[in-house]
C-alpha positions in Angstrom: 50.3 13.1 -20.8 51.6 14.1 -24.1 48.9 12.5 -25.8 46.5 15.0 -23.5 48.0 17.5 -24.5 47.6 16.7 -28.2 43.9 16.2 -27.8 43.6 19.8 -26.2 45.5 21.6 -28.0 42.8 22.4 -30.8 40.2 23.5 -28.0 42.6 25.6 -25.9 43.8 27.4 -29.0 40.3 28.3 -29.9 39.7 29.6 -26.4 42.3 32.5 -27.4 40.2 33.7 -30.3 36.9 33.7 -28.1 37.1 37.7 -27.5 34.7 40.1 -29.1 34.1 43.8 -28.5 30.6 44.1 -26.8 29.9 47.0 -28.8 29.1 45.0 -31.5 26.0 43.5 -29.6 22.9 44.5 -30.8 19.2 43.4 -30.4 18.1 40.1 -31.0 17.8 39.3 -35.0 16.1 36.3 -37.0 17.0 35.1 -40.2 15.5 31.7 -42.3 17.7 30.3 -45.1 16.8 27.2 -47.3 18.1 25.6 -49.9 16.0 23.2 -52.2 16.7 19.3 -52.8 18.3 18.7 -56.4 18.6 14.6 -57.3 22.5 14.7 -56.0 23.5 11.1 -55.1 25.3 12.0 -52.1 25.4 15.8 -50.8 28.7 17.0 -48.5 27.6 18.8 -45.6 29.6 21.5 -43.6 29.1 23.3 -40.5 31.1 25.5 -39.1 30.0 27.5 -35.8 32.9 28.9 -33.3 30.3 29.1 -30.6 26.8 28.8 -30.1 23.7 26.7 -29.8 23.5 24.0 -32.8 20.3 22.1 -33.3 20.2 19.7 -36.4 17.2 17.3 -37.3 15.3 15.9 -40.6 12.0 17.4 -41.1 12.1 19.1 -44.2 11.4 18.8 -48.1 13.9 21.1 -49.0 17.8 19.7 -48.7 17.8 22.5 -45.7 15.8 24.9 -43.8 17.6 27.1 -41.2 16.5 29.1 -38.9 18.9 31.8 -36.6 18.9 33.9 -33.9 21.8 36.3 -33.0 22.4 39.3 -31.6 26.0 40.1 -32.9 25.2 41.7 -36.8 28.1 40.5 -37.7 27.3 36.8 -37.0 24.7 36.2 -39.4 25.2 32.7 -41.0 26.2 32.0 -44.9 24.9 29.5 -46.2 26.3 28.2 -49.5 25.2 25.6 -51.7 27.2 24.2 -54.7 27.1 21.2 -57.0 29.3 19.6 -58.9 28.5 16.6 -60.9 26.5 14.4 -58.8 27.9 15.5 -55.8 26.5 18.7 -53.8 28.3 20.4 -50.7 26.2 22.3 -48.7 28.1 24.5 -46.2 26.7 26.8 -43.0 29.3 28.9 -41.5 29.7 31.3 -38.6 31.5 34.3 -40.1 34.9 35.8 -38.3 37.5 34.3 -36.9 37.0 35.6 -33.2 33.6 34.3 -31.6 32.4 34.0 -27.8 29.3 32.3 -25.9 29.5 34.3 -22.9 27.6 37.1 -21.2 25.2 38.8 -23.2 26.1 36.9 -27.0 23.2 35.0 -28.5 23.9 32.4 -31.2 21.9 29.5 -32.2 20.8 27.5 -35.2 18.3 25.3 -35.9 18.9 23.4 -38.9 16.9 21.1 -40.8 18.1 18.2 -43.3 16.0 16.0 -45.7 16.0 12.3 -45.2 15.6 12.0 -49.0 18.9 12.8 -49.9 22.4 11.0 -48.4 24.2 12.8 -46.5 28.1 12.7 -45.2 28.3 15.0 -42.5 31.0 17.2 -40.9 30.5 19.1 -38.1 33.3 21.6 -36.5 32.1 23.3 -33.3 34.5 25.9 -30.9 32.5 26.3 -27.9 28.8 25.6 -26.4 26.1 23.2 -27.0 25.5 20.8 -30.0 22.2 18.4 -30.1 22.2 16.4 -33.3 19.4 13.9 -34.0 20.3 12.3 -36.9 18.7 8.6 -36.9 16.4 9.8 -39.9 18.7 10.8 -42.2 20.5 8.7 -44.9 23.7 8.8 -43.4 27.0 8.3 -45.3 29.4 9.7 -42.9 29.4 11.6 -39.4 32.4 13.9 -38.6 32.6 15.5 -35.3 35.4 18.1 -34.2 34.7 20.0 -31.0 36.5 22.3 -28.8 34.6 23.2 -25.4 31.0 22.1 -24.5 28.5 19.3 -24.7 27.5 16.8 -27.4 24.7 14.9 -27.6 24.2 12.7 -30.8 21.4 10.6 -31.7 21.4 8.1 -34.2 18.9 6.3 -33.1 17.1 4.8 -36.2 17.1 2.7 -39.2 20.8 2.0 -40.9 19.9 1.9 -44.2 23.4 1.9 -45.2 27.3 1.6 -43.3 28.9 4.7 -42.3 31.3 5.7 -39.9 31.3 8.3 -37.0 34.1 9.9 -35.8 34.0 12.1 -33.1 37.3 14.5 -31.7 36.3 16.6 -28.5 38.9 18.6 -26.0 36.9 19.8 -22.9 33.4 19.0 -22.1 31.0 16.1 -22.7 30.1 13.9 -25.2 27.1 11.2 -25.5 26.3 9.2 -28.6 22.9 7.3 -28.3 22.8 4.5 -30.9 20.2 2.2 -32.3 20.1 -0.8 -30.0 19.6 -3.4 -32.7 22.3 -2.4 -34.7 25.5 -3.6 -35.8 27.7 -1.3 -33.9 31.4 -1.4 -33.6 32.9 1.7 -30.9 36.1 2.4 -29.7 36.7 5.2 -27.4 39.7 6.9 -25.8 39.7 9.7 -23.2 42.8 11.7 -21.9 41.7 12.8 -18.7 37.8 11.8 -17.9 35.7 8.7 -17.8 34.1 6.6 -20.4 30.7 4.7 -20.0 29.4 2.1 -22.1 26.0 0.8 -21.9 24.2 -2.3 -24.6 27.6 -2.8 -25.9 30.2 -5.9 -25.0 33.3 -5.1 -24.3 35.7 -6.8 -27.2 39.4 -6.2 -25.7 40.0 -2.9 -26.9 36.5 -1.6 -28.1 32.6 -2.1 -27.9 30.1 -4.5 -30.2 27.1 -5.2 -30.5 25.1 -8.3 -30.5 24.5 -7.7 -34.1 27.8 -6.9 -35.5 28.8 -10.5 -36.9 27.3 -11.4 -40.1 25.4 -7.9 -40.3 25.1 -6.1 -43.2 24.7 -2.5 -42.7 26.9 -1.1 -39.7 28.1 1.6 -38.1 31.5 1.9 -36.9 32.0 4.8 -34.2 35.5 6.6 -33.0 35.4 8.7 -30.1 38.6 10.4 -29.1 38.2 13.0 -25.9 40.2 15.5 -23.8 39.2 16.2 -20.5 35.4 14.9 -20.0 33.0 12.7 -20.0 32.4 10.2 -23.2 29.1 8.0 -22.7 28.1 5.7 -25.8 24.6 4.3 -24.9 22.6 1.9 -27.2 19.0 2.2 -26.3 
């Protein structure tokens, strides 16, 4: 059980900081950031959202187009883009350190990342619902950390390069769909909840694929949960 308890902890501690005056609420707003492509060999990516609605697909000639809805002022994303040799770090962030996804709050983004430019992605998400299809993108890295909600993560696509995905929930769901005829190394780990495997052999302690010996390219996938469900399906 202690080991539970660790895995909660971070979720259940963000849970105290979900309180905001609904005075603040205002009408629905809409804002559209983007930030344009530069020839970066590998661009950091950052987003921060305490709770909310998080889309994130390719589809874009720019490194980013974002487009947001909220109806809390306050909330109105920051983008920030900075460069520092080859490198680039692009970071979205929710601002305020006490954020909510009940009653009458409205959050979302809908983000959009080039498939031009690699990517190593980190992803840190309090409370609500995350949909990330990235199988298009030139993935270097996938980090998840999540508090309360539901994950769905599609990497379904070509694996142009290896990369790892690690993924840390508390309460909630989490599904990771993943190309079927890849090289594919998972281990997963649940405190209290089930986890379901499907297209992967069970190796003693973790998941392969058909593909994983003598591949080059592969993807090598973590999963550590709370109290939930953690399905990895490769379809």
């Amino acid at each position: 059980m202690k080991s539970v308890y660790l895995l909660l902890a971070p979720a259940l501690l963000g849970l105290g900081g979900c309180v905001i005056d609904a005075r603040h609420l205002g009408p629905l707003e809409y804002s559209t950031e983007s930030v344009e492509a530069d020839d970066s060999d590998l661009v950091r990516v950052d987003l921060n959202m305490g709770a909310g609605d998080l889309r994130v697909t390719e589809g874009t000639q720019k490194l980013l187009r974002g487009d947001f809805s909220y109806n809390v002022p306050s909330w109105k994303p920051k983008v920030d883009y900075r460069r520092s040799g080859k490198q680039g770090t692009l970071s979205v962030s929710q601002p305020g350190s006490q954020h909510g996804n009940l009653g009458d709050r409205k959050y979302r983004w809908d983000l959009q990342l080039s498939n031009k430019v690699p990517l190593d992605l980190g992803v840190h998400f309090g409370a609500g619902q995350a949909r990330l299809d990235l199988g298009s993108l030139q993935l270097r890295g996938v980090t998840v950390e999540m508090g309360v909600g539901q994950l769905d993560l599609d990497l379904r696509g070509p694996v142009r390069h290896s990369y790892n995905v690690s993924i840390h929930g508390g309460i909630g769901q989490a599904t990771v769909h993943l190309p079927a005829d890849a090289a594919i190394y998972a281990e997963a780990q649940g405190g209290i909840g089930s986890i379901n495997v499907r297209g992967l052999h069970k190796q003693g302690g973790h998941w392969e694929s058909d593909a994983w010996e003598g591949a080059g390219n592969r993807i090598r996938v973590d999963v550590q949960g709370g109290i939930g469900e953690i399905r990895l399906i490769a379809d």
